[in-house]
N, C-alpha and C positions, 0 to 999 in steps of 0.2 A: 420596791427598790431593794435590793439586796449588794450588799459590799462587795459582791464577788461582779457586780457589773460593772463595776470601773473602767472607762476605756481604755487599751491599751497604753495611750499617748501621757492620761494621768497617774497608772499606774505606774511608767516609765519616769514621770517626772518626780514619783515619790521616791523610786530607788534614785533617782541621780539624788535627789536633797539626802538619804542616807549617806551618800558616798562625799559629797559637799563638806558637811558636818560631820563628819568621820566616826557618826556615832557606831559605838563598840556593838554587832551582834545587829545592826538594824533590819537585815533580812530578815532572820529568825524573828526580830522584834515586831517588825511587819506583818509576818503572815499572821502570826501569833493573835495579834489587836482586829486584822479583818476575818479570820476565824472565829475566835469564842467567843462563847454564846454572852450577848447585853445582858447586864449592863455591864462585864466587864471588858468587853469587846466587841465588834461592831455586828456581831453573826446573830440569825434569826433575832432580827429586831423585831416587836411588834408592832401592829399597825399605830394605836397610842401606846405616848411613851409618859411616863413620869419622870421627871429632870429637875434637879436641886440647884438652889445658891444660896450661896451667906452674903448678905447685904448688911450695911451698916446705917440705923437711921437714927436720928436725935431722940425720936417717937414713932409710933405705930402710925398715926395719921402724917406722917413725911414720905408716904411709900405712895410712889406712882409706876403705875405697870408701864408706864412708856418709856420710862427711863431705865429698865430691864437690858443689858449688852447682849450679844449671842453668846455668852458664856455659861455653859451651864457643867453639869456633873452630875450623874445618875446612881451612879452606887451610894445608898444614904449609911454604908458603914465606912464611909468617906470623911462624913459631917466632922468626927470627933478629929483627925488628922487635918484638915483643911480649918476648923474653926483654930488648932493649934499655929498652923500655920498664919493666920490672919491676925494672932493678937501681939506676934513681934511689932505689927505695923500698925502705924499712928490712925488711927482711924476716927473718926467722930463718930461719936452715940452707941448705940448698943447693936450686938450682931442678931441678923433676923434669918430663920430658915425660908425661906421661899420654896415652894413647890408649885409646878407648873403642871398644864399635860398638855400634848399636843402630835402632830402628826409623824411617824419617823420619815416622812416625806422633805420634813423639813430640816430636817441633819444636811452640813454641810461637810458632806464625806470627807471631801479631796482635805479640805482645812482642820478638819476633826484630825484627821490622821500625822495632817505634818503637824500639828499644836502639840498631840501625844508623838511622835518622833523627837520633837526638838524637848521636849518636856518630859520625860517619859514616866515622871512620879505623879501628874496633873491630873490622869484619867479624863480627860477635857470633853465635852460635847460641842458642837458650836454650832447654831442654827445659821441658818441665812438669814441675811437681812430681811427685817421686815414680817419672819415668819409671824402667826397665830398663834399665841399660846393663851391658856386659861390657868387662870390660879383656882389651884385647888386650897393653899394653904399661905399662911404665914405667920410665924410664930418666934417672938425672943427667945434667944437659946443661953 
């Protein structure tokens, strides 16, 4: 699966969401995210991919992989900006890195991309529902 195969119909419906949201530069900002190369853009993906989050749990044994969102984030020089951002808010218990791997099959392009449009500081991945993923890791940061 490569970002450049979008159907035309979806790719049309992401330029109308630029034009919607009046965001400043969103063509540019567009091609820009389905060109360069992952993880800081959606271009020559690997077949596996490693994808990050920061979760917050009481304890290490409170962590259940079902309860995982399709949320994720791939650039781990990310971590230090994103855990900044997590600790304005009220959270319970201490933040944990999660690392996954799994198929770039299951990126959910169309939604990846309006997430990083309307968010455009996020660098967001979003799987589909339901996808597979394996934990490779998980560790208090």
């Amino acid at each position: 699966m490569m970002i450049t195969r979008l159907k035309n119909n979806e790719y049309n419906n992401l330029k109308k969401l630029t034009s919607e949201y009046n965001v400043i530069g969103a063509d540019n900002y567009l091609y820009n995210l389905m060109n360069e190369n992952f993880p800081f853009g959606l271009g020559n993906i690997p077949e596996e991919i490693i994808l990050l989050k920061i979760i917050y749990l009481k304890n290490g044994n409170d962590f259940k992989m079902n309860r995982l969102s399709v949320f994720y984030f791939a650039n781990e020089e990310d971590v230090e900006n994103i855990k900044g951002i997590l600790e304005g808010a009220e959270y319970e218990g201490q933040p944990y890195l999660i690392k996954v791997k799994t198929r770039k099959s299951n990126i959910d392009i169309e939604e990846t991309l309006k997430n990083n449009l309307l968010y455009q500081f996020e660098y967001s991945i979003i799987l589909k529902a339901n996808s597979k993923v394996k934990l490779i890791s998980k560790g208090k940061i």
